[in-house]
Residue, then its C-alpha position, 0 to 999 in steps of 0.5 A: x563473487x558476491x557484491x559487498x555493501x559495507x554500509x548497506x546497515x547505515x542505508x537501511x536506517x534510512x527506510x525504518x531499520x534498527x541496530x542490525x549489528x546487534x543480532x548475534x545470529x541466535x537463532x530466537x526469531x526464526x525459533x518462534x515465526x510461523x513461517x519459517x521451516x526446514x528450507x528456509x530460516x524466517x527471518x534470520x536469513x534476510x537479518x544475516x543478509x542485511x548485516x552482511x550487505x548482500x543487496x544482490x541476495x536481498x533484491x532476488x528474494x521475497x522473503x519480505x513480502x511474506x512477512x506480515x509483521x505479527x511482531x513476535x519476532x521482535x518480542x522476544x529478540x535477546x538484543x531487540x535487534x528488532x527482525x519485524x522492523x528489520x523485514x518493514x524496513x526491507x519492503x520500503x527497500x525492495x519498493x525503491x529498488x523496484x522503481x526505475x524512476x528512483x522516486x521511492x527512494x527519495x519518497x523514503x529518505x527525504x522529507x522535503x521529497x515527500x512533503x513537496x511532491x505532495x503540496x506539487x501535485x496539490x498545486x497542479x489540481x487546483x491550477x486547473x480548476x481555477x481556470x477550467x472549472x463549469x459555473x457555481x451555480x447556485x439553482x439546486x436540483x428538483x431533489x433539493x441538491x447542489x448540480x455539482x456536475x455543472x461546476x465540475x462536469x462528470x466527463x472531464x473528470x472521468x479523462x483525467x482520471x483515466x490519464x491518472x489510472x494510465x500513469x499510475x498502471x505504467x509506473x506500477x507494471x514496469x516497477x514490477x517488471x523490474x522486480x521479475x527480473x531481480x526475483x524470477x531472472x536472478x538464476x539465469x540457469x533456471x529454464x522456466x516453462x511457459x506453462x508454470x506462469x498460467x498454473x499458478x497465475x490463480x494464486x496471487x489472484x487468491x491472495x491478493x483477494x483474501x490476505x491468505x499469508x495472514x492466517x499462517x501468521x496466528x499459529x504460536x499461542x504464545x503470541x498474545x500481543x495482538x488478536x489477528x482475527x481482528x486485525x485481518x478483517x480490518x485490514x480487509x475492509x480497509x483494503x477493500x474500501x480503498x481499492x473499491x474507491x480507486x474502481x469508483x474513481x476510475x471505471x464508474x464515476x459517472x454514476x457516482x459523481x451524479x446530481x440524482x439524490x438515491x434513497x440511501x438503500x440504492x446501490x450507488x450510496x451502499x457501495x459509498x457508505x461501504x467505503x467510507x466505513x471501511x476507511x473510517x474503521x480501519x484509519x482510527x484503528x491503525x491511528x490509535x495503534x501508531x499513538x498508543x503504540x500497543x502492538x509491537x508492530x506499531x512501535x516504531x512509525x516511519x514517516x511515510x505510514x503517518x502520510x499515508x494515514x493522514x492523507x486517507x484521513x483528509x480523504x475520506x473526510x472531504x469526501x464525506x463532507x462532499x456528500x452531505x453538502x452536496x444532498x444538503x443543497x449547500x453550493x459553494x461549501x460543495x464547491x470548495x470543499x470538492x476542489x479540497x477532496x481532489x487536491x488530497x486524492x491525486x496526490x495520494x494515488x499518484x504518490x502512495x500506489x506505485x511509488x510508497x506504502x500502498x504499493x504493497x498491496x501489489x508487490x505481496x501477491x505478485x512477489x508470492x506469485x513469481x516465487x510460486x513460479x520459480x520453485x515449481x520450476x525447479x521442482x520440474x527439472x529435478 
C-alpha cells in the first residue's frame, strides 16, 4: 500500500513550489511539453504525485531531472499552478533526499543554515592562513610579479584541496549511491544484468558532456519565450568554465598558481581567460534574467540560486583581481585579496557541489543513466 504524505504540498513550498492544489489534472502541460509521449504524462504525473503525497513514488522516479525548465509548461497552465517551478522544486527535493547527512534539506529550508555554514567555512580558511601563511614578501619576481607562491606556497594548497576534492568525491558518490538505490532498487523484482551497467555507461558520459536532454527542449514553435540556441551554449560555457576551474584547482594547481609571467597566448593564461569568460558571461546572463525576470523560468528565485550567483560572482572577481595584482607586482593587495578568493572558493565547492544547485550537474546524467539501465533491463526480460 502506497505511503501517504498529506502534507507533502505545505514541505514543498519549503524547496521553491507553488499552490499545487490549484492543478485540476487538465492535462495542458503535458499537451505542449516536449518530453513527454505515450508512456509517459511529462510532467502531469510527478504534479499528480506531488498533491497527492506519494514521496516513495517520487523519490524512485527521475522525471525531474529530465526537465530542463523551458517553462512553457507554465506559460500556458490555466490555473498557473506553475509544473516548471513544481519540477525545480522537485529536484531541490530529490537533492536532500539524496544526501544521507540531511545537510541539503537544512541548506534549502533554512536561511541561517545557508548563511552560516557559508561565514563557518569562510572562517576556518582564514584561521589557517592567519597562523600558517609563508612571508609577504615584498621583493618581486625578475618578471616584474608578486612571489605569491612564498606567502602561500603551491604544495600546501595542493593538500588541502586534495583533502577538499576527497570530501567533496565521498559525499557526492554516497549521495548518489543513495539515489541507486531509491531509483534502480525500487523494483526489488526487477533482475538487472551486470552487463546492461557497462552498455549504457557511454550515455551519462554523453550527456553530461553536451547537455543532449536540452535540444528536445526546442521542438514547440510555439514556445518563443526564450532562444534556447542561446541559452545552451551559455550554459555549456558556463558549466565548463566552472568545471574546468574545479580540474585547475585540484589536478594542475602547480601550474596555475605560478610566480612565472606567460605571454597571454601561453596555454596556462588561455585556459585561465576561458574560465574566467565563461563564468562572466554566463554569471550576468543569468543575473539579468533573475532581475528583469524575463523568462518565465527565471520568475520565481529561490534563495539558493541567488547564493550560488553571488558566491560565483565573488569568485571570479577575486580571481581576476588575484591575477592582475599579482602580474602587476602589487604584494600585499595579491596577498589579502587571495585569502578573499580562497575564503569565497571553499565555501562554495564544499556547499554547492555535493550538497546544493551544482550538484545537478551530477545528479542529471546519472539519473538519465540509472533510468537507461532499468528500462533496458525490463525490456530484456519480456
Amino acid at each position: 500500500m502506497a505511503k501517504i504524505n498529506p502534507d507533502f504540498a505545505k514541505e514543498l513550498k519549503e524547496y521553491g513550489a507553488l499552490d499545487l492544489n490549484a492543478c485540476y489534472n487538465c492535462g495542458t502541460c503535458t499537451a505542449v511539453c516536449s518530453l513527454s509521449d505515450e508512456d509517459n504524462s511529462f510532467p502531469r504525473k510527478m504534479i499528480r504525485l506531488s498533491v497527492l503525497g506519494l514521496e516513495d513514488e517520487l523519490q524512485s522516479s527521475v522525471d525531474p531531472w529530465l526537465c530542463y525548465y523551458c517553462g512553457e509548461c507554465s506559460e500556458t497552465c490555466p490555473q498557473q499552478t506553475n509544473p516548471g517551478e513544481l519540477m525545480m522544486s522537485l529536484r531541490r527535493y530529490l537533492t536532500s533526499k539524496y544526501d544521507w547527512t540531511g545537510l541539503a534539506r537544512k541548506l534549502y529550508t533554512s536561511k541561517v543554515w545557508e548563511f552560516g555554514t557559508i561565514l563557518f567555512l569562510a572562517a576556518v580558511i582564514l584561521v589557517l592562513f592567519i597562523f600558517f601563511h609563508g612571508p609577504m614578501t615584498t621583493v618581486l619576481t625578475a618578471d616584474g610579479g608578486v612571489q605569491l607562491n612564498t606567502f602561500a606556497p603551491w604544495k600546501q594548497i595542493e593538500i588541502g584541496d586534495w583533502i577538499m576534492a576527497g570530501l567533496l568525491s565521498f559525499f557526492l558518490l554516497t549521495n548518489i549511491f543513495n539515489m541507486y538505490l531509491k531509483i534502480v532498487k525500487s523494483d526489488k523484482s526487477l533482475k538487472i544484468p551486470i552487463k546492461i551497467y557497462f552498455t549504457e555507461l557511454w550515455k551519462p558520459i554523453f550527456h553530461a558532456a553536451t547537455q543532449w536532454q536540452f535540444s528536445k527542449c526546442d521542438q514547440h514553435e510555439s514556445n518563443k519565450s526564450i532562444n534556447f540556441s542561446t541559452y545552451w551554449i551559455i550554459h555549456f560555457l558556463l558549466m565548463t568554465s566552472y568545471a574546468l576551474m574545479l580540474i585547475i584547482i585540484v589536478v594542475f594547481l602547480g601550474w596555475f598558481q605560478t610566480d612565472n609571467i606567460y605571454e597571454w597566448w601561453h596555454p596556462q593564461r588561455i585556459l585561465g581567460y576561458y574560465c574566467t569568460f565563461g563564468l562572466t558571461v554566463g554569471l550576468i546572463y543569468f543575473a539579468y534574467s533573475r532581475i528583469k525576470k524575463n523568462q518565465e523560468k527565471s520568475k520565481y528565485s529561490h534563495i539558493t540560486d541567488w547564493t550560488f550567483l553571488v558566491l560565483l560572482f565573488l569568485t571570479t572577481i577575486t580571481g581576476i583581481l588575484v591575477h592582475i595584482f599579482r602580474i602587476y607586482g602589487m604584494p600585499y593587495a595579491t596577498y589579502y585579496i587571495y585569502v578573499i578568493h580562497i575564503m569565497i572558493l571553499f565555501p562554495m565547492l564544499m556547499i554547492e557541489v555535493p550538497f546544493s544547485k551544482w550538484s545537478h550537474l551530477a545528479y542529471r546524467p546519472v539519473a538519465i543513466y540509472f533510468s537507461n539501465v532499468v528500462n533496458a533491463a525490463r525490456k530484456q526480460s519480456k
